[in-house]
Every structure is written in structure tokens, then in C-alpha cells.
C-alpha positions in Angstrom: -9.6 25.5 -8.6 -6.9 24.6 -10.5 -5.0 21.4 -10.2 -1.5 20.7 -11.6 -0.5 16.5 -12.3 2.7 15.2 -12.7 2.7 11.1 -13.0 5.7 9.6 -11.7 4.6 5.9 -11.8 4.4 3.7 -14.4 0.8 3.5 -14.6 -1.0 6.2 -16.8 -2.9 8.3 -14.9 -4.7 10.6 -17.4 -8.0 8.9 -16.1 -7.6 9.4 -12.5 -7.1 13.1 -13.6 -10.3 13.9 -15.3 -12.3 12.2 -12.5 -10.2 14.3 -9.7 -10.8 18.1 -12.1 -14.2 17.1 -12.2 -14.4 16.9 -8.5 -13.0 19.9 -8.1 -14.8 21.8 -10.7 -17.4 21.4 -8.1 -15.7 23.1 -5.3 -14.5 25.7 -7.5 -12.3 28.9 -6.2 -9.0 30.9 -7.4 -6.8 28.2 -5.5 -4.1 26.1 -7.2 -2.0 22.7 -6.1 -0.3 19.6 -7.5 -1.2 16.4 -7.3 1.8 13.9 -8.1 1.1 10.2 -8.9 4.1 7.9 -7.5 4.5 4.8 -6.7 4.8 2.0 -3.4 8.8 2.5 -3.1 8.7 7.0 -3.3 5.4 7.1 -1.8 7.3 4.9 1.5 10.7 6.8 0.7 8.1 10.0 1.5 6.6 8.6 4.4 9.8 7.2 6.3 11.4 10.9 5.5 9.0 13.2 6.8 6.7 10.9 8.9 9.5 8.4 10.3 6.9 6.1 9.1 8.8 3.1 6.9 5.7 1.7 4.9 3.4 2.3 1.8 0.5 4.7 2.4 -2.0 5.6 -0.1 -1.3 9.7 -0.2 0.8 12.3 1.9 -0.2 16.0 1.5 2.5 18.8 2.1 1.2 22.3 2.6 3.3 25.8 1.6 1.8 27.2 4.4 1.0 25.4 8.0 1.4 29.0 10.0 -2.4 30.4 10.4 -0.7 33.7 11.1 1.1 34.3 7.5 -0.9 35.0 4.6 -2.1 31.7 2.8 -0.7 31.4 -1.0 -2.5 30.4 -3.3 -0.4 27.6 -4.4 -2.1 25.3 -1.1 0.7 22.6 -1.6 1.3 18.8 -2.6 -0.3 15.9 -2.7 1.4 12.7 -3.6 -1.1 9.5 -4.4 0.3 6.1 -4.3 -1.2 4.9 -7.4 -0.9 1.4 -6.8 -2.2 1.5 -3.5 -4.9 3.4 -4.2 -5.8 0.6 -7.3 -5.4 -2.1 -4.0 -8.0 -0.2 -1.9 -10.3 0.4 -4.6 -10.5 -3.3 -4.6 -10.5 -3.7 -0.9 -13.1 -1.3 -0.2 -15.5 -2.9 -3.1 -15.6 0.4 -5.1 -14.5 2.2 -8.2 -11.1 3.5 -9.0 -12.5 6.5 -9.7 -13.8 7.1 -6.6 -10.7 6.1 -4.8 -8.8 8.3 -6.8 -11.5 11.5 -6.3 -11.5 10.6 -2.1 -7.9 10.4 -2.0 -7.6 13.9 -3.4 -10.2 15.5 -1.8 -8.8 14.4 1.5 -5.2 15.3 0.9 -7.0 18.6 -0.5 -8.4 18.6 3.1 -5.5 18.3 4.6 -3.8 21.6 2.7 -6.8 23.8 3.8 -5.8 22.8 7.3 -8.3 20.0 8.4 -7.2 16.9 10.5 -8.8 13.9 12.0 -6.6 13.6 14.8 -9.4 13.6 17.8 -12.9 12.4 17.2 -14.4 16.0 16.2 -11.9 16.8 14.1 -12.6 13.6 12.0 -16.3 14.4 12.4 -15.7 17.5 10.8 -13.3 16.6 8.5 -15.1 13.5 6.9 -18.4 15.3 6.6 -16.8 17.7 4.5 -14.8 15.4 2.2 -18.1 13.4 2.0 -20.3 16.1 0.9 -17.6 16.9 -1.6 -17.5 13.3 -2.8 -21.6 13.4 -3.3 -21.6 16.9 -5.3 -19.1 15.4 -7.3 -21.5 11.7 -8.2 -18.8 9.7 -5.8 -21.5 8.7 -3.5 -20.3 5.9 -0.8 -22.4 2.7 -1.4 
């Protein structure tokens, strides 16, 4: 798996992107995508433009390929990660950064390969993987 990272925020990220390879070193596979750090304002700009939803969220994934019918890429997409926000919930939630960081990938990575958690199953299915992921990789919910 190899995982591209451009930082757009202010914030250095470097970090953030040796926990988030080292997850992924874990799932391994020929796959590739980017993961672009932003901030609140580009991470809301994102949201209202392509979810007509005008507030912060903590990370928006953009596939190359939603048709199941075409052949998959192996570029999987974008992930953008609201750095700040994802600091905030880290708090919030009473864990690590790093492990905020490593979920927040791994479900926007989800979200690439084509899961959801729209209905009940799917979010069954959906958080069991991205949990198991998250344990592999030492980022074991407390």
C-alpha cells in the first residue's frame, strides 16, 4: 500500500504520517492514494461543494472510481483530514492523536474501497473492519 501526503495546514503533519504508513503497512497490497491534510475553512469549503453540507467535518474521501462495473485503478482516490478537527476529537474522545489520525484514514480508506455505514449492516460491517485494522496496527480502542 502506498500512501501519498500533501499537508496543506499550518500544522506539521510529518507525525500523523508515520503513524497512518504504519497502519497501512499492515494491510499491505499494490494499491496507492493521497491523503491531504487541510484545515477547518477547505475542509468546510469541501464539504458545502460536494456534500451541500456548510460545516467542518473531520475527513471527506473522494474515490476515482465509484462504478463497480469499470475496472478499479489502482490510484483508489483522496482523502482530505481536517487536521485541526481531528486534534479536537482526539481530545473529545479521551484518546491519542495518533490514533485519531490512524481511524480517520483507515475509514476514509474504507470509504475508497466502497464501504458505507449508511444502514445499520453496512456500519456493522464497515466498523468491524476498520476496527480490526486499527488493532493489527496497536490502535486498540480503550
Amino acid at each position: 500500500m502506498k500512501v501519498n501526503f500533501f499537508n496543506e495546514s499550518d500544522i506539521n503533519t510529518r507525525k500523523y504520517e508515520k503513524v497512518i504508513n504504519n497502519v497501512f503497512k499492515t494491510i499491505g497490497g499494490k494499491k496507492t492514494f493521497d491523503i491531504i491534510f487541510v484545515n477547518k475553512d477547505e475542509i468546510q469549503r469541501i464539504n458545502k461543494e460536494y456534500r451541500k453540507i456548510d460545516k467542518v467535518t473531520d475527513v471527506i474521501s473522494f474515490a476515482n472510481c465509484d462504478d463497480p462495473d469499470l475496472p478499479k485503478s489502482k490510484q483508489l482516490g483522496d482523502i482530505f483530514i481536517c487536521v485541526e478537527r481531528a486534534k479536537e476529537q482526539a481530545l473529545e474522545y479521551g484518546h491519542s492523536e495518533q490514533r485519531e489520525f490512524a481511524f480517520l484514514a483507515v475509514h476514509g480508506y474504507l470509504h475508497l474501497c466502497g464501504f458505507d455505514h449508511m444502514t445499520p449492516e453496512d456500519e456493522k460491517v464497515m466498523f468491524g473492519i476498520q476496527e480490526d485494522i486499527l488493532v493489527k496496527a496497536g490502535y486498540k480502542r480503550k
